[in-house]
C-alpha positions in Angstrom: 0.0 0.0 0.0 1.0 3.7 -0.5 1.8 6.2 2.2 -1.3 8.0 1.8 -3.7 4.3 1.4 -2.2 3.7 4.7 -2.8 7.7 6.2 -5.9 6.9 5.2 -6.8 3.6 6.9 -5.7 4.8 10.1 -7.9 7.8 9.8 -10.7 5.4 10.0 -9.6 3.4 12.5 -9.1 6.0 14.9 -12.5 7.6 14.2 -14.3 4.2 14.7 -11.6 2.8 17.7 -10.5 0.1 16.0 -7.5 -1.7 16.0 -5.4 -2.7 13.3 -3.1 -6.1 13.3 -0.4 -5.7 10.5 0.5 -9.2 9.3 3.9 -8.0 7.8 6.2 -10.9 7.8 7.3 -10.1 4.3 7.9 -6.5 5.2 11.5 -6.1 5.6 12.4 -8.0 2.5 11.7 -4.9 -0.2 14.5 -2.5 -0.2 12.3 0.7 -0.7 8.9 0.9 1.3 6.9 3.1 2.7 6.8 3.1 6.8 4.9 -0.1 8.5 1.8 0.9 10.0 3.2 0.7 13.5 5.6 3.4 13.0 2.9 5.6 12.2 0.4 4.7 14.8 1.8 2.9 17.8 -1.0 2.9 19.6 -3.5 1.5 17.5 -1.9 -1.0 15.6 -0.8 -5.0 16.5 2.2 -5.9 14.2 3.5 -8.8 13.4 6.4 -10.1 12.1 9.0 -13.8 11.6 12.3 -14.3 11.7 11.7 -17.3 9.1 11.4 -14.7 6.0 13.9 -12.3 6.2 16.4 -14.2 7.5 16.4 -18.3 7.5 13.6 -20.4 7.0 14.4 -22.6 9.2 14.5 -19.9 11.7 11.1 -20.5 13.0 10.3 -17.6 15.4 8.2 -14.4 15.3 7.7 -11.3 17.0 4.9 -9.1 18.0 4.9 -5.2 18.9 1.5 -4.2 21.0 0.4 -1.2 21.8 0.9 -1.0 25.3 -2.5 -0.6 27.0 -2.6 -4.2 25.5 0.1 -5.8 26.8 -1.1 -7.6 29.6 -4.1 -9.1 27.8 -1.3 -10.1 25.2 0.5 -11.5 27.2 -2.2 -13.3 28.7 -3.5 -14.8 25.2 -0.4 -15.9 24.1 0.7 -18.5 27.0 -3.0 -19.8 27.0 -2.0 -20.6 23.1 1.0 -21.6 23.1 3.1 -20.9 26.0 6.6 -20.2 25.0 9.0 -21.4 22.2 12.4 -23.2 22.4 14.5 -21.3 24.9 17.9 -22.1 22.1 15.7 -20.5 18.9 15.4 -17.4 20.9 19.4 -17.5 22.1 20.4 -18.0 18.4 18.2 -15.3 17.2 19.4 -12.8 19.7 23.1 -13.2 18.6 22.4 -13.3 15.2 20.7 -9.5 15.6 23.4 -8.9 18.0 26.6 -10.0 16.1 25.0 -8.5 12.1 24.5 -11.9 11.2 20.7 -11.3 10.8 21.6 -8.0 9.1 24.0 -9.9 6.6 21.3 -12.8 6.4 18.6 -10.0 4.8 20.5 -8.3 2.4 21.6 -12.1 0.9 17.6 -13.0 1.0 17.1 -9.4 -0.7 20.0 -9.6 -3.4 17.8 -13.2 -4.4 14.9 -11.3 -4.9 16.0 -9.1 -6.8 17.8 -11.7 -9.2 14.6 -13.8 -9.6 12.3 -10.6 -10.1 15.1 -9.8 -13.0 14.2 -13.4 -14.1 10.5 -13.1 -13.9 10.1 -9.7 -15.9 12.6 -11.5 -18.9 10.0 -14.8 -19.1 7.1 -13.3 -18.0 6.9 -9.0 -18.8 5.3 -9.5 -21.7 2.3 -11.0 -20.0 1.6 -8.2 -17.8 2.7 -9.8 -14.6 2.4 -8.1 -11.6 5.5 -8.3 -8.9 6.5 -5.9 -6.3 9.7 -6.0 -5.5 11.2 -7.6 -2.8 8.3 -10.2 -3.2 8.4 -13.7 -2.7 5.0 -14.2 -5.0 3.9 -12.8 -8.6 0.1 -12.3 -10.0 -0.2 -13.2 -13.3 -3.0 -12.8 -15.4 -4.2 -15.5 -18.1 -4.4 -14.5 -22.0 -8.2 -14.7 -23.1 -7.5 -18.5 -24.3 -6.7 -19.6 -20.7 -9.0 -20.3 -17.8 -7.2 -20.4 -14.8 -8.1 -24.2 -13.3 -7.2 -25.4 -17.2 -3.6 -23.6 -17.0 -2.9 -24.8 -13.5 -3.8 -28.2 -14.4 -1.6 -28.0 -17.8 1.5 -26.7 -15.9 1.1 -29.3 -13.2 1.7 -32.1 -16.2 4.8 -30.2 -16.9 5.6 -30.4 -13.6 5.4 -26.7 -12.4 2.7 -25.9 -9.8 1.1 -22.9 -9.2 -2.1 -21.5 -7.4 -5.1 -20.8 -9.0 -6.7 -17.2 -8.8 -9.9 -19.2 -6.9 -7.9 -19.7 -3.7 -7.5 -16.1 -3.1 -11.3 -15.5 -3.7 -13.5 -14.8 -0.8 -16.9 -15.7 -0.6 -18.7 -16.6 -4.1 -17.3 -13.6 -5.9 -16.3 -14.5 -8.9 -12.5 -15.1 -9.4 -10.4 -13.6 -12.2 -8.5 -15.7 -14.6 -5.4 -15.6 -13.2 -2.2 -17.6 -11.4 -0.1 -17.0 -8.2 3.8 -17.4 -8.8 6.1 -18.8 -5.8 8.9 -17.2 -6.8 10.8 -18.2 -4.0 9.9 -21.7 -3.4 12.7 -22.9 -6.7 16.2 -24.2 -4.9 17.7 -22.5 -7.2 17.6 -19.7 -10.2 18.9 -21.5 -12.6 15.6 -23.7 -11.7 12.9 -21.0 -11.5 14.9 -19.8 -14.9 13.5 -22.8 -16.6 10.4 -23.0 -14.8 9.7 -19.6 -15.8 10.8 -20.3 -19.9 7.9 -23.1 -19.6 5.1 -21.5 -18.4 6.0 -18.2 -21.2 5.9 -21.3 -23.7 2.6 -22.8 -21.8 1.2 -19.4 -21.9 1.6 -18.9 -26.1 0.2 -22.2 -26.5 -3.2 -23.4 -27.2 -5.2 -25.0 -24.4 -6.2 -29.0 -25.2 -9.8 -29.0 -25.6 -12.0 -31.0 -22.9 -15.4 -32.0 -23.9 -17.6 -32.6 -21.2 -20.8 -34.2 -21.6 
């Protein structure tokens, strides 16, 4: 969101007291961004973020900042959920920030980024997809010859899977023809590189018709 969508959300919040919880566990990752919503209201927002994204994966701990009047009941809520984590994930994590080594760890995850965005706008630019960067995941919309459950299905035979536009569809609106991209989820670039040179081939080509009787 822009600086002034998010001026403009906590406008409305405070004049209806409502609190916000900012779900923002990719947030570090893009280089540029406008402020979190917790730096410009404090007080009225819950933000969360994780380790896990920005720094290792297999650094599975996350962190929440409350507004204060809420601590307690925080506090309260979280050891009737869960209790606590592993005492040694929270000693690693604290010399990691400590030492740089979580510093050093984000701009690695952030130089990847970048690369594979580079590597999605080559394959995939000329398709209109949409990718902020920083991003782990892309939009892309279908041509008019593809329906979205027909495209997933045809790049799952090729061995390339990627989420339909109907998962991210609340309700029974209906859902645009369109794929999510895991940009992250490849090993390797040189294997979201080919990944990425199928699905521009999959897109030019021709659905295989299905007749359903």
């Amino acid at each position: 969101m822009s600086l002034a969508r998010r001026q403009e959300i906590l406008a409305l919040c405070e004049r209806y007291q409502l609190i916000i919880i900012e779900d923002d566990v990719h947030g570090t990752l893009p280089e540029v961004r406008p402020p979190a919503l917790v730096e410009l209201s404090p007080e009225r927002v819950i933000h969360l973020g994780s380790f896990a994204k920005n720094t290792s994966a297999g650094l599975r701990i996350g962190y929440m900042l409350v507004p204060s009047h809420l601590h307690s009941a925080m506090s309260i809520a979280v050891r009737g959920c869960c209790w606590m984590i592993t005492p040694l994930m929270i000693e690693l994590t604290c010399q990691w920030l400590q030492s740089g080594q979580a510093d050093q760890m984000l701009l690695n995850q952030r130089k990847v980024l970048r690369q594979r965005g580079e590597l999605l706008r080559h394959h995939l630019g000329a398709h209109q997809v949409q990718y902020q960067d920083g991003g782990m995941h892309a939009w892309l919309p279908l041509p008019a010859h593809w329906r979205s459950p027909a495209f997933v299905q045809s790049a799952d035979h090729l061995g390339i899977g990627v989420a339909g536009a109907e998962l991210f569809t609340a309700g029974h609106f209906p859902s645009p023809q369109a794929v999510r991209l895991s940009i992250s989820h490849p090993g390797d670039n040189i294997s979201l590189d080919k990944a990425l040179g199928i699905l521009r081939q999959l897109l030019d080509s021709e659905p295989t018709p299905q007749w359903v009787i």
